[in-house]
N, C-alpha and C positions, 0 to 999 in steps of 0.2 A: 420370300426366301425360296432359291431353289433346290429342285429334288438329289437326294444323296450321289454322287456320280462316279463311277468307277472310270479306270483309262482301262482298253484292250491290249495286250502287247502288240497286234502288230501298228505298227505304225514306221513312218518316215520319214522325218525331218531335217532340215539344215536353212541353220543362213551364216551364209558369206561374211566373214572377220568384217571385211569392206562397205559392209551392209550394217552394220551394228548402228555406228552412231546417227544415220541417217534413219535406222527402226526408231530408236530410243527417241531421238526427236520427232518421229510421228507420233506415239504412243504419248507424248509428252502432250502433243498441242491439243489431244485430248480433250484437254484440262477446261472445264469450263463450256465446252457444248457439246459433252452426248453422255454424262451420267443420267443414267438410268433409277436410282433412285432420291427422293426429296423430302428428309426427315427430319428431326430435333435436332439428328449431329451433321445436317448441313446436306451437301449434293453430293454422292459419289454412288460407285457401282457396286456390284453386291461382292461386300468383306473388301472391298480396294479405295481406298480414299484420294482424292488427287494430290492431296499435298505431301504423301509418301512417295507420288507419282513424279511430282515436280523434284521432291529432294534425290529421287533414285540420280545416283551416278554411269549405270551401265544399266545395257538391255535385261543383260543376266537378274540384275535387280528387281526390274520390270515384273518379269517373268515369275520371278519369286514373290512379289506381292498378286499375280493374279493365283498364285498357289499350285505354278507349272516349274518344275528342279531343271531346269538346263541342265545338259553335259557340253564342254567345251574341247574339241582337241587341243592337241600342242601348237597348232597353228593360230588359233583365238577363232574358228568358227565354230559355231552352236549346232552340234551334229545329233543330238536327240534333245527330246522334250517328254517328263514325264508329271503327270497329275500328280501333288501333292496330299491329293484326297479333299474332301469337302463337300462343297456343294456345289450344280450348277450355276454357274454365276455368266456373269459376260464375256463370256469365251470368243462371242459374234463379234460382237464391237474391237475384241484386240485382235483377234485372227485376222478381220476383215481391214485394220488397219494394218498388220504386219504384212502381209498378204506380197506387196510389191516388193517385197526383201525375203521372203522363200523361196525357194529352191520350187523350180516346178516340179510335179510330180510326186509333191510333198504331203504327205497327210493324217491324221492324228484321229484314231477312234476310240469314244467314251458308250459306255452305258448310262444310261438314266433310268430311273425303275425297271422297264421290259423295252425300252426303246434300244435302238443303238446308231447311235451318231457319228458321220464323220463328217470332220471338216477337209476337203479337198482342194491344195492351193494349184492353180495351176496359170501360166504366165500373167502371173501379178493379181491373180483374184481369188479370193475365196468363196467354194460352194458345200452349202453344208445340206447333206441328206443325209432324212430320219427312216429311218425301217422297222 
């Protein structure tokens, strides 16, 4: 299980309306080769299960089961991303597949005990540094 984690406010994120269903079906094919953990109640990643993964209907969903609150404008694109609180969990694996559908220039910083993390998307990839 991972360490307690806070989000920093600043941060900057978006993806494009246009970009949505094309997220949601990356984050979907997931399903089946890269949970991260192997226990009693089967394969999934930490507090996210694939088969809530497979039933989600939108990105927004997604986001909501990795336990990150989308805000959407009136246009339908996802113009912040805030931590829902928890624990670290697989932020690598969905950032790193979301990644081709943010916004460059985009990027999201958490605390972990005394660490502090950002994830940095920049055309189509993500790089995460710890300080």
């Amino acid at each position: 299980m991972g360490s307690a984690m806070i989000q920093v406010a600043d941060r900057r994120f978006k993806i494009d309306r246009n970009s949505k269903y094309m997220a949601l079906k990356a984050v979907k094919s997931l399903v089946g080769h890269s949970e991260t953990i192997h226990d009693e109640s089967g394969a999934h990643w930490v507090g996210v299960y694939p088969s809530d993964v497979v039933r989600a209907s939108s990105l927004e969903d997604v986001l909501r089961l990795w336990h990150w609150n989308p805000t959407t404008d009136s246009g339908g694109d996802i113009i912040d991303l805030v931590f829902a609180g928890g624990v670290e969990g697989d932020e690598d694996i969905l950032f790193s597949t979301l990644a081709p559908f943010i916004y460059t220039h985009s990027y999201i910083k958490v605390q972990v005990d005394r660490r502090l993390i950002t994830w940095n998307f920049q055309s189509g990839r993500c790089s995460k540094v710890i300080l």
